[in-house]
BADOVO-628212 format. One line per field, with one value per residue: x, y, z of N, C-alpha, C in turn; residue number from 1. Coordinates in nm, 4 decimals. Each point is the difference from the previous one (the first is absolute). Last residue first. Layout:
npx <- c(X / ...);
npy <- c(Y / ...);
npz <- c(Z / ...);
capx <- c(X / ...);
capy <- c(Y / ...);
capz <- c(Z / ...);
cpx <- c(X / ...);
cpy <- c(Y / ...);
cpz <- c(Z / ...);
pos <- c(NUM / ...);
! end
This chain:
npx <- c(0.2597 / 0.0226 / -0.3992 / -0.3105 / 0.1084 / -0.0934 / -0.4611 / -0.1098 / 0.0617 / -0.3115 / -0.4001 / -0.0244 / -0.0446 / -0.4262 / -0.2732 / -0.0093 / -0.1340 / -0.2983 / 0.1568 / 0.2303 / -0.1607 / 0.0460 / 0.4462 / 0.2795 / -0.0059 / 0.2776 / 0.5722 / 0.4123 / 0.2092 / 0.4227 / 0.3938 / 0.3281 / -0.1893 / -0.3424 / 0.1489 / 0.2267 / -0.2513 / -0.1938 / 0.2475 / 0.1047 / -0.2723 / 0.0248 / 0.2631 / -0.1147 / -0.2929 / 0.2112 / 0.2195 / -0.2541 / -0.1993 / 0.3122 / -0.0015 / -0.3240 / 0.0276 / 0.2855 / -0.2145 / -0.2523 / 0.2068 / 0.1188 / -0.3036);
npy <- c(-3.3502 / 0.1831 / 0.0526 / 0.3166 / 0.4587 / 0.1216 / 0.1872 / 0.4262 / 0.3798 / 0.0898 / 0.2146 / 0.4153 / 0.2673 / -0.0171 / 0.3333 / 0.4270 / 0.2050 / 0.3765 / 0.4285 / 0.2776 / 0.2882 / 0.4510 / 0.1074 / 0.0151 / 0.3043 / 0.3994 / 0.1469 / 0.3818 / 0.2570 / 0.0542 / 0.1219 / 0.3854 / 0.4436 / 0.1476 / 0.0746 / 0.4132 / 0.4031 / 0.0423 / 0.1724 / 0.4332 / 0.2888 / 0.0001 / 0.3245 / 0.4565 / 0.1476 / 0.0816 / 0.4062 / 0.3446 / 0.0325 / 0.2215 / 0.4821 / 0.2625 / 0.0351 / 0.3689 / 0.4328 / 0.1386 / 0.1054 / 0.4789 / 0.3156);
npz <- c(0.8538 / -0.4027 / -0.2608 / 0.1192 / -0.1273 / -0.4003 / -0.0692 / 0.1187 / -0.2861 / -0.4027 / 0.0546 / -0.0134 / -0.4033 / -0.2129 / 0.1525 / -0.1432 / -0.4391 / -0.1080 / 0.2246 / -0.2948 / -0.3660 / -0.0368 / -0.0122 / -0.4420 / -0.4269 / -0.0718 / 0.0221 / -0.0528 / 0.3986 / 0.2204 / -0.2813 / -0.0191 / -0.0229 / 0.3402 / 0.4102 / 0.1412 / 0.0970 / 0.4107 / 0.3054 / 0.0425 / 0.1930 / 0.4719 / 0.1549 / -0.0086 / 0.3015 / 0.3951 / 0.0435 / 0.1036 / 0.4130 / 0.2832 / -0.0171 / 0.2033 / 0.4397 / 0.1507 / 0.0021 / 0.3942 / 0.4420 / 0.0952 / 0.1672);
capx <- c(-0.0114 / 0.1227 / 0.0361 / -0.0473 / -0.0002 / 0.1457 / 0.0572 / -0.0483 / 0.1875 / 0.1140 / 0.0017 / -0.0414 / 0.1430 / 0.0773 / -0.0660 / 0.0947 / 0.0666 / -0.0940 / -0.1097 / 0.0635 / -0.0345 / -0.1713 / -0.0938 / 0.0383 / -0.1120 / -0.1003 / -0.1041 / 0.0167 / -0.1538 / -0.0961 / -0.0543 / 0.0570 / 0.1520 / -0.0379 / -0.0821 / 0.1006 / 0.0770 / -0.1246 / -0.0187 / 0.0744 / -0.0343 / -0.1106 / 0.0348 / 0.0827 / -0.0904 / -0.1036 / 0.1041 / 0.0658 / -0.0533 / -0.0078 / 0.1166 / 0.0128 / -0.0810 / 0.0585 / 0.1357 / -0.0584 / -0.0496 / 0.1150 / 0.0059);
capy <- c(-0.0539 / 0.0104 / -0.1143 / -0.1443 / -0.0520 / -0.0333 / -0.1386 / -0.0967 / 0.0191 / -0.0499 / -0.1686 / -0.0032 / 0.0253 / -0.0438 / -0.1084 / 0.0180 / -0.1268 / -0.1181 / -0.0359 / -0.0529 / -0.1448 / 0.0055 / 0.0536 / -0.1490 / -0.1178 / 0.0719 / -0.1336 / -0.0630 / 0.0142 / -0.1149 / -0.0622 / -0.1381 / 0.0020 / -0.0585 / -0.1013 / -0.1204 / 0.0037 / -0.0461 / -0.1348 / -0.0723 / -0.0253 / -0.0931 / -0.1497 / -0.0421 / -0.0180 / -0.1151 / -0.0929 / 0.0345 / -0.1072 / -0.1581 / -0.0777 / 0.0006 / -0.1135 / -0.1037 / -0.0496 / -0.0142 / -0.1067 / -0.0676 / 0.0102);
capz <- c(0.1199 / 0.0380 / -0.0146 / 0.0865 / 0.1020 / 0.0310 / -0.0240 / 0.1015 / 0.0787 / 0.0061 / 0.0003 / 0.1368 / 0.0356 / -0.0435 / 0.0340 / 0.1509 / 0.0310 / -0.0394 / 0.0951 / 0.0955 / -0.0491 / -0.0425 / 0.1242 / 0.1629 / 0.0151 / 0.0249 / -0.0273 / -0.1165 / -0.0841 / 0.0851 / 0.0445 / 0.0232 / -0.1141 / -0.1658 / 0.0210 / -0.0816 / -0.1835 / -0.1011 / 0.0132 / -0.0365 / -0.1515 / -0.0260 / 0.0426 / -0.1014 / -0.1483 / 0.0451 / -0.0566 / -0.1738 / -0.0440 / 0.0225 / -0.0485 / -0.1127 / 0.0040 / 0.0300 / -0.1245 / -0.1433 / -0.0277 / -0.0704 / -0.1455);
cpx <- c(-0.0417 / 0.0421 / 0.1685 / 0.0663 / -0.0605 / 0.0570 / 0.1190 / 0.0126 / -0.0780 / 0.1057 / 0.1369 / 0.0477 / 0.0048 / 0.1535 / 0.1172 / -0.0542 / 0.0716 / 0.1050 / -0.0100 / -0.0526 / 0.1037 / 0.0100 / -0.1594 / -0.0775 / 0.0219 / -0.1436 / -0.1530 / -0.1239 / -0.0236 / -0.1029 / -0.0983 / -0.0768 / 0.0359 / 0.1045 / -0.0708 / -0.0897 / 0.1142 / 0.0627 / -0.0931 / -0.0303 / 0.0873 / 0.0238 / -0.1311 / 0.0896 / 0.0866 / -0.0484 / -0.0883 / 0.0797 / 0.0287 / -0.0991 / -0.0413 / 0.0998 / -0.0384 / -0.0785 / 0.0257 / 0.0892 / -0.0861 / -0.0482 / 0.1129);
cpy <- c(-0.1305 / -0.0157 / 0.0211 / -0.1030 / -0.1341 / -0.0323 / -0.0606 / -0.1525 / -0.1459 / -0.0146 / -0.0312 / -0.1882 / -0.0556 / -0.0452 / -0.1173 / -0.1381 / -0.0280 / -0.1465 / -0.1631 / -0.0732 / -0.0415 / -0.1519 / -0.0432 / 0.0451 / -0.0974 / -0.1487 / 0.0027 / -0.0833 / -0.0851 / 0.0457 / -0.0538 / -0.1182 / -0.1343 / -0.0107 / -0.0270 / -0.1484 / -0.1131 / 0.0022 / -0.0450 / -0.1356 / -0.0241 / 0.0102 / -0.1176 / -0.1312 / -0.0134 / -0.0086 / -0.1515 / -0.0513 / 0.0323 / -0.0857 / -0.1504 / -0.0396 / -0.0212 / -0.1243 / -0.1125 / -0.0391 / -0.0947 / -0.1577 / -0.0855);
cpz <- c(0.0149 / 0.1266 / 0.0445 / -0.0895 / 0.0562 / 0.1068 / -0.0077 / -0.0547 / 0.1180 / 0.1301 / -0.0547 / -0.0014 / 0.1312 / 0.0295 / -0.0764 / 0.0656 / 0.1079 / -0.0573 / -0.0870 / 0.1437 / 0.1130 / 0.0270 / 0.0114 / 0.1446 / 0.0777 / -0.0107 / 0.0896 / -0.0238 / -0.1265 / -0.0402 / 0.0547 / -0.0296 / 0.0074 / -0.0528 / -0.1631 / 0.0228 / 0.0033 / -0.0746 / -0.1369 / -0.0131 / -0.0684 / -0.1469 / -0.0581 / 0.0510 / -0.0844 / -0.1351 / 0.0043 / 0.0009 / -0.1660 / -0.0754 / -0.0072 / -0.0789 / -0.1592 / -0.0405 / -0.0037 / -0.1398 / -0.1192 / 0.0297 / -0.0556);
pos <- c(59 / 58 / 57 / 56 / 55 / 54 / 53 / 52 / 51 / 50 / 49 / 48 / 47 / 46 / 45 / 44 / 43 / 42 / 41 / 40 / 39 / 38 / 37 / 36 / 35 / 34 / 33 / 32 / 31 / 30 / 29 / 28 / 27 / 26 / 25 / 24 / 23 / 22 / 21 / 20 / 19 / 18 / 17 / 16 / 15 / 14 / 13 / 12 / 11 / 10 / 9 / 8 / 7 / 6 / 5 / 4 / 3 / 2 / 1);
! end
């Protein structure tokens, strides 16, 4: 039975750790940019050729 407790603690500190993390994760921020994600694929091509071309003009 005291184990039972024990495992009930822990996962009541595990869930509130986590729902710290989250509350300072929005407060600070990183939820903020909710359309770079969505469209980021559709220039990762872009970002590719560039760094290869540089490269080959620098070699």
């Amino acid at each position: 039975m005291s184990v039972l407790v024990i495992l009930i603690i822990v996962s009541v500190l595990v869930a509130g750790g986590f729902l710290i993390a989250f509350l300072w994760s929005v407060n600070s921020g990183q939820m903020e940019d909710d359309y770079t994600p969505s469209v980021r694929m559709l220039f990762d091509d872009e970002l590719t050729n560039t760094k290869k071309s540089k490269s080959k003009i620098q070699s």
